[in-house]
TORPA-4810 file (N, C-alpha, C, O; in nm, 3 decimals):
<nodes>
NODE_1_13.324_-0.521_19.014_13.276_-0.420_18.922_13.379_-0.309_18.914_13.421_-0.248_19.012_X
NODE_2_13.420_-0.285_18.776_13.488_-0.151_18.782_13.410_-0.045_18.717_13.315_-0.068_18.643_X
NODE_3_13.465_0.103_18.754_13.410_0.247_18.671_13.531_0.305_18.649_13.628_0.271_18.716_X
NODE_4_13.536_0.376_18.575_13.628_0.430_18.530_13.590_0.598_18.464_13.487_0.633_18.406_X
NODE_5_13.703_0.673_18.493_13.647_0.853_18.444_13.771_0.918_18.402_13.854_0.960_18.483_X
NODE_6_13.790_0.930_18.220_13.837_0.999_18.258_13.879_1.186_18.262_13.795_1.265_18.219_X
NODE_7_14.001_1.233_18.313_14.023_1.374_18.335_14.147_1.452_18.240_14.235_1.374_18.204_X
NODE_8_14.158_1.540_18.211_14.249_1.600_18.155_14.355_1.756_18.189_14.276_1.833_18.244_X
NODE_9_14.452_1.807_18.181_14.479_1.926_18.218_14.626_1.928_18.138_14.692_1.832_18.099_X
NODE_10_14.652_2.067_18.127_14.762_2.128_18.076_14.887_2.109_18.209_14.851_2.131_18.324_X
NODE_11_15.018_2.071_18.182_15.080_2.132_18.292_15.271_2.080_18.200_15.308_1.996_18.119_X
NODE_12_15.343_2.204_18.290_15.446_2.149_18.240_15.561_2.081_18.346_15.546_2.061_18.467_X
NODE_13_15.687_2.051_18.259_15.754_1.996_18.372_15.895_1.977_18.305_15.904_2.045_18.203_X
NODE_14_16.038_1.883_18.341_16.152_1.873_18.246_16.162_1.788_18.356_16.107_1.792_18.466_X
NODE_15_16.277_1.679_18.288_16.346_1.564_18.387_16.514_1.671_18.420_16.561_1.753_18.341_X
NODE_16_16.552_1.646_18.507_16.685_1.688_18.528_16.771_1.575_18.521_16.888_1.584_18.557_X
NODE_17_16.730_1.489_18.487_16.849_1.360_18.458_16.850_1.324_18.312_16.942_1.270_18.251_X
NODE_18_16.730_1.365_18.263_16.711_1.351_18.105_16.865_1.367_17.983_16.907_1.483_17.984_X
NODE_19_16.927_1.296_17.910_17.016_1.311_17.816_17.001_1.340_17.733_17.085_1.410_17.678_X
NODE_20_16.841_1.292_17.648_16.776_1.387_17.576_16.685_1.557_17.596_16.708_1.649_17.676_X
NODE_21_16.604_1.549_17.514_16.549_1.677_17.466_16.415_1.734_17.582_16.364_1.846_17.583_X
NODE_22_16.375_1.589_17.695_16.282_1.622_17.792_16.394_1.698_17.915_16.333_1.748_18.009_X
NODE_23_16.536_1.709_17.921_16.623_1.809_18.020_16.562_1.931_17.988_16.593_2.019_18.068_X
NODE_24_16.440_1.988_17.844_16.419_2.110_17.866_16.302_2.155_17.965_16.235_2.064_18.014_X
NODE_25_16.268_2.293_17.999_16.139_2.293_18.048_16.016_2.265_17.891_16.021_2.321_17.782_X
NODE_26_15.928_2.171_17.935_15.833_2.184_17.848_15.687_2.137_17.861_15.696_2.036_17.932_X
NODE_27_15.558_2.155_17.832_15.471_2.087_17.843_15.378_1.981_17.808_15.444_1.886_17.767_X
NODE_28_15.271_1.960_17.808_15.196_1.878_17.792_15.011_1.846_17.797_14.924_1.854_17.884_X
NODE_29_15.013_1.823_17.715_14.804_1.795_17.770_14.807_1.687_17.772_14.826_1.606_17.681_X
NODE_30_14.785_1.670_17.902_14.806_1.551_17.989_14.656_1.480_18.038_14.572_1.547_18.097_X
NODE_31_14.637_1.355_18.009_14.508_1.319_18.034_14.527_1.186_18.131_14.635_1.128_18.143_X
NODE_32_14.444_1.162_18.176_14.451_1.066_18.334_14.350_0.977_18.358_14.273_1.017_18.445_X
NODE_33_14.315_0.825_18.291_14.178_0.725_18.338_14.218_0.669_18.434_14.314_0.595_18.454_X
NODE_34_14.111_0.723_18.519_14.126_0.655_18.688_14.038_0.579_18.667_13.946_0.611_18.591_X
NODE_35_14.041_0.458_18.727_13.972_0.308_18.734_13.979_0.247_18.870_14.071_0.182_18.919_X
NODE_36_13.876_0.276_18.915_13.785_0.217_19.075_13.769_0.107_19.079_13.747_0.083_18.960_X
NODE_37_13.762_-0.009_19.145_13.707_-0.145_19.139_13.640_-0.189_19.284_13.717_-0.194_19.379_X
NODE_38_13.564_-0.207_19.296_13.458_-0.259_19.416_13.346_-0.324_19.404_13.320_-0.355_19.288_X
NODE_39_13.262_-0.358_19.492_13.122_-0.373_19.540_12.996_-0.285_19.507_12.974_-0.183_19.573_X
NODE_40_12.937_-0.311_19.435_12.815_-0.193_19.394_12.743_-0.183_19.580_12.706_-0.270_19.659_X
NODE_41_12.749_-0.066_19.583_12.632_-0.059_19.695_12.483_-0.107_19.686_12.431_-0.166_19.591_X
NODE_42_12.446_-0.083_19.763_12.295_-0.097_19.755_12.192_-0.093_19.681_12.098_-0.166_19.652_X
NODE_43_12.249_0.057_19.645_12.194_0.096_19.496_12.256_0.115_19.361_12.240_0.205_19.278_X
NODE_44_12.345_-0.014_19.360_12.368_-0.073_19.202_12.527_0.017_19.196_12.587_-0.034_19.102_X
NODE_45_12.598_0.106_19.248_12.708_0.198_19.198_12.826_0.176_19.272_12.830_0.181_19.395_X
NODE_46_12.898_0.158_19.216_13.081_0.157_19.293_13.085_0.309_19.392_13.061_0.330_19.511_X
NODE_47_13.131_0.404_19.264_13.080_0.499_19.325_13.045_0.615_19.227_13.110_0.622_19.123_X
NODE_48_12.941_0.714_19.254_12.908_0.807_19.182_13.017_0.888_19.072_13.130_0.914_19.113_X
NODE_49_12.982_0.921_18.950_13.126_0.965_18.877_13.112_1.130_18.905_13.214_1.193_18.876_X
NODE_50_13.020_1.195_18.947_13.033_1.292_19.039_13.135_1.310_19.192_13.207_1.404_19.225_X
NODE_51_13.113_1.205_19.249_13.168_1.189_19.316_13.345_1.187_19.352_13.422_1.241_19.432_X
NODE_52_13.353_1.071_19.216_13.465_1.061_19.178_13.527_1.213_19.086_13.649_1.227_19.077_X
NODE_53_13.459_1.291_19.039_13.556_1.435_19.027_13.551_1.528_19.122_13.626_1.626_19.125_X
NODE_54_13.468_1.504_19.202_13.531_1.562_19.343_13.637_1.530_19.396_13.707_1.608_19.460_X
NODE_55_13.654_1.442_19.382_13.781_1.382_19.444_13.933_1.438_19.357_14.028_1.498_19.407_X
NODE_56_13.916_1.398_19.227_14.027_1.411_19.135_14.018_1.594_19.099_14.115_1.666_19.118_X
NODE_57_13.908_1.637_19.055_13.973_1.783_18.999_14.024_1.861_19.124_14.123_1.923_19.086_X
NODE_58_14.001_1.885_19.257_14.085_1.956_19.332_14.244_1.954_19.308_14.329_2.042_19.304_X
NODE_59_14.247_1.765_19.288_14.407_1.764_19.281_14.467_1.827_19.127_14.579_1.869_19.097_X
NODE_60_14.338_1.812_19.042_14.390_1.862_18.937_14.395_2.007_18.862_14.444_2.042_18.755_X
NODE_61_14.314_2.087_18.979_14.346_2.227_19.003_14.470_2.280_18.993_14.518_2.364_18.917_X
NODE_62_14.519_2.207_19.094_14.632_2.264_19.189_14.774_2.230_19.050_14.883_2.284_19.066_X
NODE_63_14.756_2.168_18.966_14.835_2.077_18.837_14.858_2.168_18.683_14.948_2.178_18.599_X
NODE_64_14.664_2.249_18.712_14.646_2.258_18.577_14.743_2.390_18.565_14.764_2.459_18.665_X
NODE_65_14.798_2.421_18.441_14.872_2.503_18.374_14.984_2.564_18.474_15.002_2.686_18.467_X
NODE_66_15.062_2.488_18.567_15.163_2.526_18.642_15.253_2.376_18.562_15.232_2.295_18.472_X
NODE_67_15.374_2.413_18.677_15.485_2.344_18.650_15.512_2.268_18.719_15.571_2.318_18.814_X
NODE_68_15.499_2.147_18.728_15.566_1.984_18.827_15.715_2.034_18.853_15.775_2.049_18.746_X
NODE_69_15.766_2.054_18.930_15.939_2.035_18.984_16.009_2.011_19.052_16.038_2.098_19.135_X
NODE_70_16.078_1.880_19.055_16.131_1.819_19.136_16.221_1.957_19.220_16.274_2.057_19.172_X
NODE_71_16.208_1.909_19.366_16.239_1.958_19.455_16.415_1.945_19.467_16.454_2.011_19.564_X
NODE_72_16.490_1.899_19.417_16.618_1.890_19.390_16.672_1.966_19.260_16.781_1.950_19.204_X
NODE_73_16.550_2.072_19.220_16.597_2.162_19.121_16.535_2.283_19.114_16.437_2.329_19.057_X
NODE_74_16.654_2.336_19.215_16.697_2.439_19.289_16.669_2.573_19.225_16.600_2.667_19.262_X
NODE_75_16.767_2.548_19.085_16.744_2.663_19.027_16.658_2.698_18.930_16.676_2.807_18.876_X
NODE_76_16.567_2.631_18.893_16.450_2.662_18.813_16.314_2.697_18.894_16.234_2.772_18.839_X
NODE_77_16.280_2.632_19.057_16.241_2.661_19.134_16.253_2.852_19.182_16.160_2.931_19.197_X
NODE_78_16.354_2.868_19.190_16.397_2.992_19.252_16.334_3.097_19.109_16.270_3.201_19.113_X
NODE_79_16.378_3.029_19.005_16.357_3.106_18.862_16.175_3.170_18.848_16.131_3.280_18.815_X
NODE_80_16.102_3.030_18.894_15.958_3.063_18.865_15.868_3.142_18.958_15.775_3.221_18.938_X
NODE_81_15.960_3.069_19.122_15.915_3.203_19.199_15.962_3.344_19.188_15.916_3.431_19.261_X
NODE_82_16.084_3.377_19.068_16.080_3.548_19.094_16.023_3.572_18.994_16.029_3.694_18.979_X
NODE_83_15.965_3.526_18.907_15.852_3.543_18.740_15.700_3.515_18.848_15.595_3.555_18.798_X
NODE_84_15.694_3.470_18.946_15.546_3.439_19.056_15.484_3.403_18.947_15.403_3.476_18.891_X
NODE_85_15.540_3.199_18.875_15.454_3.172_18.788_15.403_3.047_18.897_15.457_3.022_19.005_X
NODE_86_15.305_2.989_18.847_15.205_2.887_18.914_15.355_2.731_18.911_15.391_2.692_18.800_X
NODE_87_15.414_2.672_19.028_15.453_2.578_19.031_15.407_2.485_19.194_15.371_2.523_19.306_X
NODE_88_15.434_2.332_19.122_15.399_2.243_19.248_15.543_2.168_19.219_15.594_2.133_19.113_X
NODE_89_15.597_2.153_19.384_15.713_2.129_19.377_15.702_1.984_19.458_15.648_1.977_19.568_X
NODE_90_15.780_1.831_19.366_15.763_1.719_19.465_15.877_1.670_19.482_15.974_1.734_19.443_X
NODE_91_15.891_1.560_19.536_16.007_1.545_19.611_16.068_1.356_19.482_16.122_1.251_19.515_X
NODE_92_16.025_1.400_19.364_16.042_1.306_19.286_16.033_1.379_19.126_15.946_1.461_19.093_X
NODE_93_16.156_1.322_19.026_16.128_1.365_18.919_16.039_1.335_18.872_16.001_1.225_18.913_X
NODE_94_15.946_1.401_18.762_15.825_1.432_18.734_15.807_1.313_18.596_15.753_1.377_18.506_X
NODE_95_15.820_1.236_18.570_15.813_1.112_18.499_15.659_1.052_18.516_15.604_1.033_18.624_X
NODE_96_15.600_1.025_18.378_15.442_0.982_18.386_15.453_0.917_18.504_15.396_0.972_18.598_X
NODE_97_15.525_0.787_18.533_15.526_0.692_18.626_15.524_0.698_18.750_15.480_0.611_18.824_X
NODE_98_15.604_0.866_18.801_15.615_0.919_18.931_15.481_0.939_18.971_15.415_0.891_19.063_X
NODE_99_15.441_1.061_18.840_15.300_1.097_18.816_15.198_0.969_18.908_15.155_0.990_19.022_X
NODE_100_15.173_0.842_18.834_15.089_0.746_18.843_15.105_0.763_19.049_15.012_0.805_19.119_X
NODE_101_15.234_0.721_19.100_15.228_0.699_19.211_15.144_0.826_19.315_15.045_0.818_19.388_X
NODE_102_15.223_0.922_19.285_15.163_1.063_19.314_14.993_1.055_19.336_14.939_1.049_19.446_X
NODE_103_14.926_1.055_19.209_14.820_0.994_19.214_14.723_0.944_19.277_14.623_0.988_19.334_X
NODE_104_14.794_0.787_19.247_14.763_0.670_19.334_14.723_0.709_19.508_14.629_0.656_19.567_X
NODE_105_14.803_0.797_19.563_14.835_0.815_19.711_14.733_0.916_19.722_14.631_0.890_19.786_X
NODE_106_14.746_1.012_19.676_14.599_1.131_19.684_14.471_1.097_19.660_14.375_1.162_19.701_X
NODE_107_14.462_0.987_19.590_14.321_0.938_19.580_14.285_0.841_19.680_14.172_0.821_19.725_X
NODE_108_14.399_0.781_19.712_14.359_0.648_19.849_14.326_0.736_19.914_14.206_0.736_19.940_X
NODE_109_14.400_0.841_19.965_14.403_0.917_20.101_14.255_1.067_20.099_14.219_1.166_20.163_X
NODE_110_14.224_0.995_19.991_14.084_1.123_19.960_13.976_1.046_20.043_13.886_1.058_19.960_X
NODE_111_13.919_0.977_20.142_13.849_0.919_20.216_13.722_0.855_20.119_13.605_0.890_20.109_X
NODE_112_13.800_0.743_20.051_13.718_0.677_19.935_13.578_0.605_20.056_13.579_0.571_20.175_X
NODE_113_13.514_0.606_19.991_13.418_0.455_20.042_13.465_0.294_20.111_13.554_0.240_20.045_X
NODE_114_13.437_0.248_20.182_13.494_0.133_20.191_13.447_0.015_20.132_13.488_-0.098_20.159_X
NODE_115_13.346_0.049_20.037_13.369_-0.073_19.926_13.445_-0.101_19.839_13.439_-0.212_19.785_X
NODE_116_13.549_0.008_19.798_13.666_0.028_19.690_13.747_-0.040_19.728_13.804_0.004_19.828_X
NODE_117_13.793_-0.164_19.682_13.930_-0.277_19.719_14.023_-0.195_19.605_14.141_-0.221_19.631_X
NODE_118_14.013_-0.109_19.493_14.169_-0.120_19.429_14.128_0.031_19.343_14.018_0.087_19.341_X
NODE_119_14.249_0.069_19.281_14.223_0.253_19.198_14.336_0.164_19.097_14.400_0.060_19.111_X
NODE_120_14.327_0.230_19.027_14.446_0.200_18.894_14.442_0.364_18.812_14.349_0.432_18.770_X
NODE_121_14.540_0.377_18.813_14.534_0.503_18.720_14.649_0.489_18.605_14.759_0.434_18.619_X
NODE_122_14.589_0.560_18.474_14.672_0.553_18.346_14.688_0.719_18.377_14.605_0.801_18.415_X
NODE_123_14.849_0.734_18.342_14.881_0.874_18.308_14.916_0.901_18.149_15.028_0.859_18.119_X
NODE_124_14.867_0.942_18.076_14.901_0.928_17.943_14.966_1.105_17.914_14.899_1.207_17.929_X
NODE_125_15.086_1.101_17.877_15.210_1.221_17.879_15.163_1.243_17.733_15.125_1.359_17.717_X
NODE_126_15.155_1.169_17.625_15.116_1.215_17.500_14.988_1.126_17.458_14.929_1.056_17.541_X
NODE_127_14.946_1.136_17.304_14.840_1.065_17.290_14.838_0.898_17.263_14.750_0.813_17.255_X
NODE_128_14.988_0.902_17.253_15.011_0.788_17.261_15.095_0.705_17.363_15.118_0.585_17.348_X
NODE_129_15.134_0.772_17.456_15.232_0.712_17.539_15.152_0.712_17.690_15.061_0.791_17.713_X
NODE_130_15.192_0.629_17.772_15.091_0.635_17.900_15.215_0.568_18.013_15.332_0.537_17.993_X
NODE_131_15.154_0.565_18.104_15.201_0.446_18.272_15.108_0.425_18.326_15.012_0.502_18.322_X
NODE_132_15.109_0.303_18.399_15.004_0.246_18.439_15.014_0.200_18.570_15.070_0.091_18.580_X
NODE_133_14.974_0.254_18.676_14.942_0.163_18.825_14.850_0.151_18.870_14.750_0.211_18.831_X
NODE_134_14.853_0.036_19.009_14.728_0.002_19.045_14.785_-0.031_19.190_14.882_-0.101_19.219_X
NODE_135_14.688_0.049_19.281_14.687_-0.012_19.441_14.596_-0.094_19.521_14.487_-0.055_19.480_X
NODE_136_14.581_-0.149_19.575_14.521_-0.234_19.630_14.461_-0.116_19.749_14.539_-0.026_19.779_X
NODE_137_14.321_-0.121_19.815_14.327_0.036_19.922_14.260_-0.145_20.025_14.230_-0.140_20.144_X
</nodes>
């Protein structure tokens, strides 16, 4: 059985390897279907979709209307902390796909249920463009 929910938030970000026009800083409304797959419990549910935004909006607190930045860019980092604007700094350029993995790992490690065998999450960067993974937990 799968469920699926999904979430949305503002946030920005730039590739530093980019040759095109994403080398700038810029943003995005960024939307995210996370997809659970397991065992209905007892009483008929994978797991509650309450449940499941407990899990996801904390991480997507910490996301909404700040800046993703890879930790190998030094000087835009230094830039937002003397403006003390909202940034989360990772240790990977900020690419939907990084995104997906990122993800993927915060939600395994959110102390799912142990009927959940797998998460898949779509990161969709525009309304038409997305990445797609899936872990096995």
């Amino acid at each position: 059985m799968k469920i699926a929910k999904e979430f949305k938030w503002e946030m920005g970000h730039r590739l530093t390897f980019h040759e095109g026009k994403c080398v700038n800083l810029h943003g995005h409304s960024y939307k995210m279907l996370v997809e659970l797959e397991g065992e209905p419990d007892s009483d008929g549910m994978v797991l509650d979709y309450y449940d499941l935004s407990q899990i996801i909006l904390p991480i997507l607190d910490e996301l909404d209307h700040a800046f993703m930045l890879y930790s190998a860019d030094k000087e835009i980092i230094e830039f937002f902390k003397k403006i003390n604007s909202k940034i989360v700094v990772v240790n990977f350029e900020a690419t939907a796909e990084n995104m997906c993995g990122y993800f993927l790992e915060k939600i395994k490690n959110s102390n799912l249920p142990e009927n959940i065998n797998s998460i898949k999450v779509k990161v969709f960067e525009t309304e038409d463009t997305y990445a797609e993974n899936k872990i096995l937990v």
